[in-house]
C-alpha positions as CSV (number, residue, x, y, z in Angstrom):
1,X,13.2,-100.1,22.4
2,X,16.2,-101.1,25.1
3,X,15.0,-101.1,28.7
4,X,17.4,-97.0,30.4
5,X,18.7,-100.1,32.6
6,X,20.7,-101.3,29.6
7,X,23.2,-100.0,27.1
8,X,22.2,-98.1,23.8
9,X,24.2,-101.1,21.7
10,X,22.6,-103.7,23.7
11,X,20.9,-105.6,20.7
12,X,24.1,-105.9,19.1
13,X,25.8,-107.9,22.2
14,X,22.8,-109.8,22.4
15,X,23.4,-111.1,18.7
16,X,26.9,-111.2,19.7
17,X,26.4,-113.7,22.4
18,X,23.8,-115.8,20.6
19,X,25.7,-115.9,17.6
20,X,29.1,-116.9,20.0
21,X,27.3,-119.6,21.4
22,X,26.0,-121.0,18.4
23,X,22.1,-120.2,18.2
24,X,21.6,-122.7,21.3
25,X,20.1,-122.0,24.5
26,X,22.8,-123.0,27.3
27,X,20.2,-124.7,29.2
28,X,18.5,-127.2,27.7
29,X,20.7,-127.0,24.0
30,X,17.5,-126.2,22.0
31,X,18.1,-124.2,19.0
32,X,16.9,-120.9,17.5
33,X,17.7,-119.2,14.4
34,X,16.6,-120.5,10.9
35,X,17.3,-124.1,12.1
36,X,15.2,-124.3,15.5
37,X,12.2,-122.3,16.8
38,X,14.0,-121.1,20.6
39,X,13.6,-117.4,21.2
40,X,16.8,-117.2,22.7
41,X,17.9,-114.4,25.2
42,X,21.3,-113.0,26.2
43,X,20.8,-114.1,30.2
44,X,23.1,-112.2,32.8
45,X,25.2,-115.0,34.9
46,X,25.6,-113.0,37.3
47,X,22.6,-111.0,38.2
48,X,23.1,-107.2,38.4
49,X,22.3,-106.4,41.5
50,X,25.6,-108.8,42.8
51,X,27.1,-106.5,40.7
52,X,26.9,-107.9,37.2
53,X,27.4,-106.0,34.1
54,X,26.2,-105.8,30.7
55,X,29.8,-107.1,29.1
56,X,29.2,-110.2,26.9
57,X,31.2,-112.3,29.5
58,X,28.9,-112.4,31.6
59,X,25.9,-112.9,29.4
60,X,25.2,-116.5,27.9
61,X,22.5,-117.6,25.6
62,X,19.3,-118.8,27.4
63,X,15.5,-119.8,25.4
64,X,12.8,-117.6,26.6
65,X,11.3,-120.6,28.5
66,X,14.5,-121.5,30.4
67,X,14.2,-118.1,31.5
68,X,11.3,-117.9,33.1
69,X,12.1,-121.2,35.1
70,X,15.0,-119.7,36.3
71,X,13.5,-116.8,37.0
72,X,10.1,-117.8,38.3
73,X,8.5,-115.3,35.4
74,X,6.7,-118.2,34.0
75,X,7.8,-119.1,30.0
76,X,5.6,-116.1,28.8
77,X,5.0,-118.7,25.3
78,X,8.0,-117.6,23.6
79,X,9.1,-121.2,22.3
80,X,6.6,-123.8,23.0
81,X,8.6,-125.1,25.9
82,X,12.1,-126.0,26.5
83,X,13.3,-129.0,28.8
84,X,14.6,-126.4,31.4
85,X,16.2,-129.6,33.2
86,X,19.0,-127.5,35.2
87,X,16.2,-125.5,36.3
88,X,13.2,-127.4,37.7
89,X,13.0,-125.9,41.0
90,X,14.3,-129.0,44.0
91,X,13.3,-129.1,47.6
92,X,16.2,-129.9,50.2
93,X,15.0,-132.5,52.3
94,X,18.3,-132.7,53.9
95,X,21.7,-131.7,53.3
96,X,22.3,-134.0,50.1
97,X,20.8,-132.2,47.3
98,X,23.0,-128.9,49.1
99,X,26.4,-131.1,48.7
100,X,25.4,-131.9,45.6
101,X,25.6,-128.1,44.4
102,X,28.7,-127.8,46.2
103,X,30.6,-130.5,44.3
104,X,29.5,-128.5,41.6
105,X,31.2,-125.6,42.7
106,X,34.3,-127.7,43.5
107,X,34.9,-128.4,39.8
108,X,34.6,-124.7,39.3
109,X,37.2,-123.9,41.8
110,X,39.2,-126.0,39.9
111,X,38.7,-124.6,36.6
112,X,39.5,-121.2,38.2
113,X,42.7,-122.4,39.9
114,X,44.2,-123.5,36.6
115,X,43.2,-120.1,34.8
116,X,44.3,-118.3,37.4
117,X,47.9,-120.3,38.0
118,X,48.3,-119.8,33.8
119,X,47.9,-116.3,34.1
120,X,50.2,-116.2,36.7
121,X,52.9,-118.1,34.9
122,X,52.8,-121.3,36.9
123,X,50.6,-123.3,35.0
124,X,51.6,-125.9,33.3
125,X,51.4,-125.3,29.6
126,X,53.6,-122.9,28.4
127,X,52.9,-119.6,26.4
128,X,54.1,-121.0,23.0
129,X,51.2,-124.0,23.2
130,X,48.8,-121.4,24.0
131,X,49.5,-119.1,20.9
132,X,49.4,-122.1,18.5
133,X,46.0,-123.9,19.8
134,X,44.6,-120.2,20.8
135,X,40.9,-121.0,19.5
136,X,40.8,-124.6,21.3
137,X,41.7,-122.6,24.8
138,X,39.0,-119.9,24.4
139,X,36.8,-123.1,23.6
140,X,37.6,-124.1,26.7
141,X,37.4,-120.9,28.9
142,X,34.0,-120.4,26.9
143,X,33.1,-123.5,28.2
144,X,33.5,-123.0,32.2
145,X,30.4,-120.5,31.2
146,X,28.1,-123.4,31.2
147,X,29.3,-124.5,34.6
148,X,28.7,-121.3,35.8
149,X,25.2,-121.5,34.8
150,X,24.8,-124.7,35.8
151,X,26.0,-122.9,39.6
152,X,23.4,-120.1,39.3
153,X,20.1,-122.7,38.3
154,X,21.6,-125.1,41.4
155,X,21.6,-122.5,43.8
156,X,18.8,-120.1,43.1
157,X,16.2,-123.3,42.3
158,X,16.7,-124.6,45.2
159,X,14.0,-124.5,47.9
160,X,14.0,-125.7,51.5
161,X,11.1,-127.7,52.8
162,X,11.5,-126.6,56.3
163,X,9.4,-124.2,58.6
164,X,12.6,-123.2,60.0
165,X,13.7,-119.2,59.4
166,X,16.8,-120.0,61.1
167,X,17.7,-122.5,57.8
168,X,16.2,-120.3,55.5
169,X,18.0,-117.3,56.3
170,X,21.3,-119.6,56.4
171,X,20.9,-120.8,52.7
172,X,19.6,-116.9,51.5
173,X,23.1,-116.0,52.9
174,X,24.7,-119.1,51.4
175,X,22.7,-118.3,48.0
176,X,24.0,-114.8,48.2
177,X,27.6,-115.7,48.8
178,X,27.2,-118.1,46.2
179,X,26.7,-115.5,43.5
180,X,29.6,-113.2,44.5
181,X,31.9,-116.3,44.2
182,X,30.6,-116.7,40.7
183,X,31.3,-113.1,40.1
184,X,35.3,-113.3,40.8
185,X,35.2,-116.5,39.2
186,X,33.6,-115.1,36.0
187,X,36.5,-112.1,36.0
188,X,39.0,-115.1,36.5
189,X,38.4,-116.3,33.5
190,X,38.1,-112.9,31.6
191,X,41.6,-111.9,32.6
192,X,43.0,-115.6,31.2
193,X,40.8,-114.4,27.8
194,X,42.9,-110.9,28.0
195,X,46.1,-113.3,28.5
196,X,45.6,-115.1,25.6
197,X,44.7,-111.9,23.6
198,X,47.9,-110.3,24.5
199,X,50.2,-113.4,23.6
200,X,48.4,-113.7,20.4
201,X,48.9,-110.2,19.5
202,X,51.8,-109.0,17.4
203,X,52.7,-105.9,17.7
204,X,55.4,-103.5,16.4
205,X,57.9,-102.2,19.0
206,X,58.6,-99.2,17.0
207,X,54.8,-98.0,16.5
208,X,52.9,-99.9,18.5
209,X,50.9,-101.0,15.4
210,X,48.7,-104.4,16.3
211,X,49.6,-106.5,12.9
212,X,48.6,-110.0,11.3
213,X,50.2,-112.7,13.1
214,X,51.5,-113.6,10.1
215,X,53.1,-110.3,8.8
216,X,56.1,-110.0,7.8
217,X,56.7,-106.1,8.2
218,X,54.7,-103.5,10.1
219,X,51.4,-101.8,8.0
220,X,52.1,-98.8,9.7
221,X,56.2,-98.0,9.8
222,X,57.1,-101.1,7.4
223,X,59.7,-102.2,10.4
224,X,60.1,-105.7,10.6
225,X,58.3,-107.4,13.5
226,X,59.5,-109.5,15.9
227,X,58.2,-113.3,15.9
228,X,58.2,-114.2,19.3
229,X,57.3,-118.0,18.7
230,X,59.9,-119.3,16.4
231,X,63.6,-118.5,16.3
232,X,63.7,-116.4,12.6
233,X,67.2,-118.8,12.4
234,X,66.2,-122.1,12.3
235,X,62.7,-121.7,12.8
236,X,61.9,-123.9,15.9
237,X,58.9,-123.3,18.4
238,X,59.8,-121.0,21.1
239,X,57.9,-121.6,23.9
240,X,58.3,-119.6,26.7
241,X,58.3,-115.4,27.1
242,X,61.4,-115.5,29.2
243,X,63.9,-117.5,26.5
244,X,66.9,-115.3,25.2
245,X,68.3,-117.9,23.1
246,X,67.0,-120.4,20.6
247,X,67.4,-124.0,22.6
248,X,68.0,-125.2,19.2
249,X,70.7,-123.2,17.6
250,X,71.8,-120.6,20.1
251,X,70.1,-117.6,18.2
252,X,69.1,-114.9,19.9
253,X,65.3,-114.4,20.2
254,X,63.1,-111.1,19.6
255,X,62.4,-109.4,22.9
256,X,58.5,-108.3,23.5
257,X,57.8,-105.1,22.8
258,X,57.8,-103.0,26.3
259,X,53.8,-102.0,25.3
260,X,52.8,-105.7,25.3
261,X,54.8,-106.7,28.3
262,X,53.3,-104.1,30.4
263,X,49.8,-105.1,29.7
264,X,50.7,-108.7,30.6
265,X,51.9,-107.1,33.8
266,X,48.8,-105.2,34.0
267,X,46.8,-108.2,33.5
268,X,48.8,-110.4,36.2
269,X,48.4,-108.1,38.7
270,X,44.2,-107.6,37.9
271,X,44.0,-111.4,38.2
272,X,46.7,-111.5,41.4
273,X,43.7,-109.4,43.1
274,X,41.1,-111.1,41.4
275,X,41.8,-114.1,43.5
276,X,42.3,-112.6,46.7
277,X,38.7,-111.7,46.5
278,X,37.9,-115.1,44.9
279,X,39.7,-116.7,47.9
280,X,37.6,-114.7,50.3
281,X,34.3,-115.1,49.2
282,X,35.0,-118.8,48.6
283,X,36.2,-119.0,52.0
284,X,32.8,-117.2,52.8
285,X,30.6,-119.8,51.1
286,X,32.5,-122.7,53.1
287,X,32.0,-121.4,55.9
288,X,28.1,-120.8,55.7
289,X,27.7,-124.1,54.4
290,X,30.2,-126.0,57.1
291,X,28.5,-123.6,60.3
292,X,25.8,-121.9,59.2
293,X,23.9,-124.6,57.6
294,X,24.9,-127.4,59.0
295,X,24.4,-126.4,62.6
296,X,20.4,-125.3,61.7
297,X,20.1,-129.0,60.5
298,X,21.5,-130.6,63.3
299,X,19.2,-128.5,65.7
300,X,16.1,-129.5,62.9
């Protein structure tokens, strides 16, 4: 029975997420399924009440006992135990175990950055590269996932051994503003996904009908569809959306149907303010951490 908090089909992205991240918990990498005794759990990265949701990007798999380190429930003896490494619970001394978490979040910023920038159309790999290694870049966006986990068990483990309410209240707010960040960063990377989706679609620009990339002719009309990475002359790699003509041989290359450039319109301007929010809140967090924080300590 499914908790009124969550969606009617809620088992079926929790398989969806467990199966997507291959039966392991994200924590400590033991396994469940037939092949490893973890009770694994589809974990929210970013909790609901920082506003959250139920889609399967922002769930990742997580062992029962992982949980309830990260949580502070307690491991409830759902798996005999994992490692829970990320989240043993630290106590800042002094600032250094804090910086520590923040370079953290530095490698995240740059993982957003370069999504962000590709989306945009100023990254550097063009949208030809992307279409022909399509499953190694949703590896990788996949990937940034862990380090956003990796964020959440940094931040909300961490304890201060201090008497001081002025210090505590500074990290609560830093903790908080911490979360949001992950939020926009999480959407970041969700509109790059959407990116890739659309330049891997093809789609008929009489009907609209989403096709095989490797059809020939539409299923729906029977018009034949446009292949906007190879010139149908001489077949070379076309590599970027904006080419007219075939570098190659001079032949003049498919447009993209006015549907699918819309919705990579659509999708450029979601991320454009995406990342004004992203800028703020990361803006935010430095500035807890560089005045908030940092001024407490010097008075401790």
């Amino acid at each position: 029975m499914v908790n009124g908090d969550y969606p009617r089909d809620w088992r079926a992205r929790r398989n969806e997420v467990v199966e997507r991240d291959g039966l392991t918990c994200q924590n400590c990498e033991r396994k469940g399924g037939e092949r490893g005794a973890a009770e694994l759990l589809a974990f929210h990265l970013v909790p609901r009440e920082m506003g959250g949701t139920h889609d399967t990007m922002n769930l990742v798999t997580i062992c029962r006992s992982c949980k309830g380190a990260i949580t502070g429930e307690g491991a409830g003896g759902g798996d005999g135990g994992g490692s829970a490494e990320l989240a043993r619970e630290t106590t800042i001394d002094d600032l250094g175990d804090l910086r520590g978490a923040i370079a953290h979040l530095d490698k995240l910023e740059q993982l957003t950055s370069k999504y962000a920038s590709q989306v945009m159309g100023e990254g550097e790999i063009d949208e030809g590269e992307i279409v022909r290694n399509e499953e190694r870049f949703r590896i990788d966006a996949r990937d940034v996932k862990k380090h956003l986990l990796t964020s959440r068990l940094m931040f909300t483990n961490l304890r201060l051994n201090t008497d001081s309410q002025a210090q505590q209240q500074a990290y609560a707010k830093l903790t908080e503003r911490v979360l949001f960040l992950l939020r926009y960063e999480l959407e970041v990377v969700n509109r790059f996904l959407d990116y890739v989706d659309i330049l891997t679609t093809v789609k008929c620009p009489k009907c609209g009908y989403d096709a095989d990339r490797d059809s020939k002719l539409c299923g729906e009309c029977s018009r034949e569809l446009p292949v906007h990475w190879e010139c149908l002359q001489c077949r070379t790699d076309v590599d970027k959306l904006e080419d007219d003509y075939c570098e190659a041989c001079g032949n003049e290359l498919p447009e993209l149907p006015p549907d699918q450039r819309r919705e990579l319109e659509s999708v450029q301007e979601t991320t454009e303010t995406t990342i004004e929010k992203w800028q703020d809140r990361l803006n935010e967090v430095v500035s807890v951490m560089e005045n908030d924080l940092v001024r407490v300590q010097t008075r401790s």
